[in-house]
Wavefront OBJ file of the C-alpha trace (Angstrom):
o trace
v 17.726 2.200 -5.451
v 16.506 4.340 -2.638
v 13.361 3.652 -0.218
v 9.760 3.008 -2.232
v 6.582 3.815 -0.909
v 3.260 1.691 -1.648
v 1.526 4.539 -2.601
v 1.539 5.797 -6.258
v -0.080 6.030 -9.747
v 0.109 4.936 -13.136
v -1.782 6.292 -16.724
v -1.304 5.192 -19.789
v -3.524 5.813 -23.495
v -2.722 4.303 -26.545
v -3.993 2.579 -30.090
v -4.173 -1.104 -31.068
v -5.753 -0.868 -34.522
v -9.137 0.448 -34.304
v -9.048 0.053 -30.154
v -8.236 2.788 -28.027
v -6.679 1.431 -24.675
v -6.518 3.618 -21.494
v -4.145 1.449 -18.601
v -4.941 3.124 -14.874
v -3.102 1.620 -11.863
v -3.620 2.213 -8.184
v -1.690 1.058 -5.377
v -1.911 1.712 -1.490
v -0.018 -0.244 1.803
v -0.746 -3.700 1.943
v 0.841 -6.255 4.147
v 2.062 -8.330 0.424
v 1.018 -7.707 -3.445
v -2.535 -7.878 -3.373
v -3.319 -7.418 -7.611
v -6.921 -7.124 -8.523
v -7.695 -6.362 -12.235
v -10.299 -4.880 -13.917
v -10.059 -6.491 -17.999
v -13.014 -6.134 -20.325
v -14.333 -9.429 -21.494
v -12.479 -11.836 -24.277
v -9.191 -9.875 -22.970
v -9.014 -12.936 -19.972
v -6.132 -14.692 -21.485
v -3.886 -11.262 -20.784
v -4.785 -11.982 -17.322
v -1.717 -13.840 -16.761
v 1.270 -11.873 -17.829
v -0.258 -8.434 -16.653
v -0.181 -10.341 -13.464
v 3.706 -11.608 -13.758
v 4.719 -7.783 -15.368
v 3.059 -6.042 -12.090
v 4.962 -9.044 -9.477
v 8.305 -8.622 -11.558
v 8.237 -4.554 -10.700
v 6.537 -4.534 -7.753
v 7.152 -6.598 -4.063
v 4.202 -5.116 -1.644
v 1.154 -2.800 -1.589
v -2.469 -3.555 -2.984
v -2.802 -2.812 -6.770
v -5.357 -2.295 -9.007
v -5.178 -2.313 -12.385
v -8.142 -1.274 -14.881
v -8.025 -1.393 -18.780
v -10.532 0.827 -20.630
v -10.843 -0.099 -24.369
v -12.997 1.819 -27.039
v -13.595 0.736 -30.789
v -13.490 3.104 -33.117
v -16.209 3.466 -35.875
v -15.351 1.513 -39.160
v -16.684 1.808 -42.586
v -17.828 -2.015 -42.395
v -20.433 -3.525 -44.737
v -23.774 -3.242 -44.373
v -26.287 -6.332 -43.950
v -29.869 -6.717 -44.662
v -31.659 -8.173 -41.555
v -34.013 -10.718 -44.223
v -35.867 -11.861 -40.576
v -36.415 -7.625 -40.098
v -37.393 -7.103 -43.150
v -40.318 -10.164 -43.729
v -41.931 -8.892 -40.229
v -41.849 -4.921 -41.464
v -43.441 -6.215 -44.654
v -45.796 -8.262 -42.588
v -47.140 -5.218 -41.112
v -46.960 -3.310 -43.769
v -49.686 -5.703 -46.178
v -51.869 -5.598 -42.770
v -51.580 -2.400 -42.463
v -52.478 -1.216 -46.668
v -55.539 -4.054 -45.981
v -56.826 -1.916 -43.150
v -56.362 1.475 -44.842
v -55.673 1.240 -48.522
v -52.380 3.094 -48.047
v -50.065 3.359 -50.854
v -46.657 0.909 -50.379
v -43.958 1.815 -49.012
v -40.550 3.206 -50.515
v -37.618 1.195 -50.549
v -35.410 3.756 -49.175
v -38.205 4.280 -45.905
v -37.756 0.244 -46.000
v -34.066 0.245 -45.207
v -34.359 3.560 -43.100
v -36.237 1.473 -40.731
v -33.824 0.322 -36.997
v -32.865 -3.295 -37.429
v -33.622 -3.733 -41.283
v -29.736 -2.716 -42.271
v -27.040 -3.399 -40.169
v -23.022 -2.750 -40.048
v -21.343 -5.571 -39.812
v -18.070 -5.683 -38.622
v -15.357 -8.178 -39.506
v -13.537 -10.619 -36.941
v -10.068 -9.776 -36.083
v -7.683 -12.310 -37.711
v -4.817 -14.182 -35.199
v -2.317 -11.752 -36.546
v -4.722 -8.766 -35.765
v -5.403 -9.669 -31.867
v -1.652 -10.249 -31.718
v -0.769 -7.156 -32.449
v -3.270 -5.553 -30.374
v -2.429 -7.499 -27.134
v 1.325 -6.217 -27.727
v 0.110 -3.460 -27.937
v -2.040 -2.965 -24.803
v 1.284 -4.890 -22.647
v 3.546 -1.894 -24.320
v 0.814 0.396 -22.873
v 0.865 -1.703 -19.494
v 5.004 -1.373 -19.369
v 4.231 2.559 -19.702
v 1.685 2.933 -16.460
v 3.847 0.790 -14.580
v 6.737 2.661 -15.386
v 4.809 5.442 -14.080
v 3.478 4.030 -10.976
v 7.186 2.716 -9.730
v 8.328 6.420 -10.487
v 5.338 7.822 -8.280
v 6.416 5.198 -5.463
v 9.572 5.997 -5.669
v 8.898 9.756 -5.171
v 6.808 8.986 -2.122
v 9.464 7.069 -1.314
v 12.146 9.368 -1.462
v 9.980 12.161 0.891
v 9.258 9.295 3.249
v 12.867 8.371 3.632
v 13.272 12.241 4.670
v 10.468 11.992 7.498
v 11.906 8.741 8.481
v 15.229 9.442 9.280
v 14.292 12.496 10.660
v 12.540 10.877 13.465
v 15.007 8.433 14.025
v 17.201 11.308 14.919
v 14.642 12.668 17.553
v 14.873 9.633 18.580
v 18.084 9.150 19.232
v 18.529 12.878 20.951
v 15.897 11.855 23.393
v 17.674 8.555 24.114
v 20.574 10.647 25.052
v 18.495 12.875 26.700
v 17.222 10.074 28.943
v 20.690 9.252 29.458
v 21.898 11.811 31.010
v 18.803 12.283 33.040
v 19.285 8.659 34.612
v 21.934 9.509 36.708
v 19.567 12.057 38.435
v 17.026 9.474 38.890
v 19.047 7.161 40.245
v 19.715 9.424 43.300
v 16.244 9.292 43.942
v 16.116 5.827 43.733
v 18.845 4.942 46.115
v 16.952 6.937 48.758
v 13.854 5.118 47.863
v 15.877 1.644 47.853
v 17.114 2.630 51.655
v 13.491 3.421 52.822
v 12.730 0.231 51.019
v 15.611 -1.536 52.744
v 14.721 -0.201 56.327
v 10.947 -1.733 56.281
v 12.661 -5.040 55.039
v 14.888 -4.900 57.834
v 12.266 -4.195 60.267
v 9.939 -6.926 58.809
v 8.748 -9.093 62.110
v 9.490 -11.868 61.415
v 12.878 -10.709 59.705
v 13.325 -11.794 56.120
v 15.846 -14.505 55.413
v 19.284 -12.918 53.806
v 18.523 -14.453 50.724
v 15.352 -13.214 50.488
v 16.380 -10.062 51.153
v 19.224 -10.238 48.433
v 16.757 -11.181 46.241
v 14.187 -7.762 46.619
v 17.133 -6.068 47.128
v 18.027 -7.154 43.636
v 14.573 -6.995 41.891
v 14.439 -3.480 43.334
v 17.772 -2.286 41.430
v 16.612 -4.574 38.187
v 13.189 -2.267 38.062
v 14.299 1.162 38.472
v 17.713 0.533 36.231
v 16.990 1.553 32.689
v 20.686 1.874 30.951
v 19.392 -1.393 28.938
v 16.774 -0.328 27.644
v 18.631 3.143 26.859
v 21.550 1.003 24.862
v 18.805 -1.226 23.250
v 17.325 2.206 21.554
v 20.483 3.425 20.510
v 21.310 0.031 18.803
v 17.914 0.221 17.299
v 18.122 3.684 16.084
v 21.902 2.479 14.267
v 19.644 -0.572 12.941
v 16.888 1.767 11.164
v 19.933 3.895 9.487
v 21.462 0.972 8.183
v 18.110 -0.375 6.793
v 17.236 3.755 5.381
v 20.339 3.779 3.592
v 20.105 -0.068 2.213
v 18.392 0.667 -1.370
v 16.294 -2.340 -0.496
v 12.805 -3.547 0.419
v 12.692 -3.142 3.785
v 9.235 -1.981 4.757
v 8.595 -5.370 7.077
v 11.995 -4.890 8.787
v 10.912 -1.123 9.697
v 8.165 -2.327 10.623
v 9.021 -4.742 13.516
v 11.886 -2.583 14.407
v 9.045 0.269 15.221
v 7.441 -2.373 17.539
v 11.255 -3.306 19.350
v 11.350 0.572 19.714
v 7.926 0.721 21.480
v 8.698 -1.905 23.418
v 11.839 0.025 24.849
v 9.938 2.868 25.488
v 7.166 1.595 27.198
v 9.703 -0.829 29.851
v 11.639 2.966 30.148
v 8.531 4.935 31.139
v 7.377 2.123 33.517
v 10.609 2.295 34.923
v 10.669 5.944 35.663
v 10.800 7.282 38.705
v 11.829 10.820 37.902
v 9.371 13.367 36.513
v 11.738 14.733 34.187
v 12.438 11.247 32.748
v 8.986 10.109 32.750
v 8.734 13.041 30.143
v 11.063 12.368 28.273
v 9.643 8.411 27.807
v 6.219 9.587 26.991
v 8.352 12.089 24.334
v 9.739 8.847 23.188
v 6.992 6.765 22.205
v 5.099 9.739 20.633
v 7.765 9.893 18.276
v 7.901 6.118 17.804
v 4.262 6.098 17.366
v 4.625 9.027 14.439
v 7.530 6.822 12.856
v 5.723 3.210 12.890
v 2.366 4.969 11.027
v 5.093 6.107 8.593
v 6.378 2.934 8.478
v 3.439 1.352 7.640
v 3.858 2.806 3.846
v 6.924 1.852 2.955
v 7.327 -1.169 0.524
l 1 2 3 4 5 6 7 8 9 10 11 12 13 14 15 16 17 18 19 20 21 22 23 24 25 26 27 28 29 30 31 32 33 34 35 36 37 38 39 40 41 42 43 44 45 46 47 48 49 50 51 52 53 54 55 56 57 58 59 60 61 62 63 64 65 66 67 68 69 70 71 72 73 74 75 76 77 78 79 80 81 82 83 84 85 86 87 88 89 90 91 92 93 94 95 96 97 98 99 100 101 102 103 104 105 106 107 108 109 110 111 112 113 114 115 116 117 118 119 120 121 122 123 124 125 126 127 128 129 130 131 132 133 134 135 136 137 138 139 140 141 142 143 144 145 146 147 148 149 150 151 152 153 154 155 156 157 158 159 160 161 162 163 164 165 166 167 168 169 170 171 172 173 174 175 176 177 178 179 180 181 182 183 184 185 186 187 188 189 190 191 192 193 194 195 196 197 198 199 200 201 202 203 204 205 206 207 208 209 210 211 212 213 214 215 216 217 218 219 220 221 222 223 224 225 226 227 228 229 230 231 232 233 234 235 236 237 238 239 240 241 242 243 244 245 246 247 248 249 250 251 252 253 254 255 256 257 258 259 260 261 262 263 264 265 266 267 268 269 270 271 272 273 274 275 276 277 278 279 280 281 282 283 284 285 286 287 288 289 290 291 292 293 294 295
């Protein structure tokens, strides 16, 4: 099983009898299975397992499912409209008073709209049975069809996805190797800081001093944030390569990420570094709108 996207499509056409059936299923992101189904009226009782076959196949996205059916002409029997026919012949005696006109044929009689019509015969028990099997076999075909579409999507999005977990990953170590550099910049900041603490009238306590001394070193000191990255990046290639639904895992691993970036770039106090931070979390940003697709 490889990664599945929420995005995809499903068609299906088929025959129940004298039905045609046409199955069309949609599905974008969603935060769970949102199903909303379109079924034409006295088909309400399918409502049920076209919901469980959609849940069994799918785990997240919003889906919606429509089912077209059209009825085929049959050669059914013809009935005379007797409540038609006694108001035609109503107005016809009125209408010979008034003018003397000769009667009418039979033929013009039953050529007239509502006089004859085709009645058609009520499916049986066995007859809608075999039709609603019919229209789930066509519902088992779409869906097949939509999973394969997902999983397409799914297989290009894995591509973009580990991709930028690798740029990620070379601008971690990037940043690493840029810290070092920084943190010669700091020190002489930390010894200007240090001398107007010293010179403070009145002097600071020791352990006061200790204490900015140490928040000083905690704010400019971004190895942690550097390790937490690269133990995030390892993370998202264990979850890529899984086979399973992990769409809400990517998705608050994107946000750790973010968060790691954003506490690097505040920490920054090298130009070069800041870069590379603001580098960082426009990748991150590309990878959690990616993210946001996967199932």
């Amino acid at each position: 099983m490889t990664l599945t996207s929420m995005t995809g499509f499903g068609h299906a056409e088929g025959q129940a009898g004298a039905v045609r059936f046409t199955w069309e299923l949609r599905s974008v992101n969603g935060r769970g299975l949102d199903l909303r189904l379109r079924l034409p009226g006295g088909l309400e009782h399918l409502d049920a397992p076209v919901r469980a076959a959609l849940t069994a196949r799918l785990r997240r996205g919003n889906v919606q499912a429509g089912l077209q059916l059209r009825r085929e002409a049959q050669g059914g029997g013809l009935v005379l409209n007797e409540a038609a026919l006694e108001r035609v012949l109503a107005i016809v005696e009125t209408v010979r008073k008034r003018t003397d006109a000769p009667p009418p044929s039979v033929e013009g009689l039953l050529a007239l709209r509502g006089v004859l019509e085709v009645s058609e015969a009520e499916d049986d028990e066995a007859v809608r049975a075999e039709r609603d099997a019919a229209l789930m076999a066509g519902l088992a075909a779409a869906l097949d069809q939509l999973v394969l579409t997902r999983a397409e999507e799914g297989a290009s999005l894995a591509a973009v996805l580990a991709a930028e977990v690798e740029e990620i990953t070379a601008l971690a170590a990037m940043a690493r190797a840029l810290a070092p550099v920084s943190a010669e910049g700091q020190r002489a900041r930390l010894l200007a800081q240090l001398s107007g603490l010293l010179e403070a009238d009145p002097p600071l306590p020791e352990e006061r001093l200790a204490q900015e001394l140490a928040l000083l070193a905690v704010r400019t000191d971004v190895r942690e944030e550097l390790d937490r990255l690269e133990a995030h990046c390892a993370a998202a290639r264990d979850l890529l390569a899984s086979g399973e639904p992990v769409g809400r895992r990517l998705e608050f691993l994107a946000q750790e990420f973010q968060r790691e970036a954003n506490t690097l770039c505040s920490k920054a106090t090298d130009i070069e570094l800041t870069r590379t931070g603001l580098a960082l979390k426009a990748v991150i940003d590309q990878l959690r709108e990616q993210v946001q697709n996967v199932e």
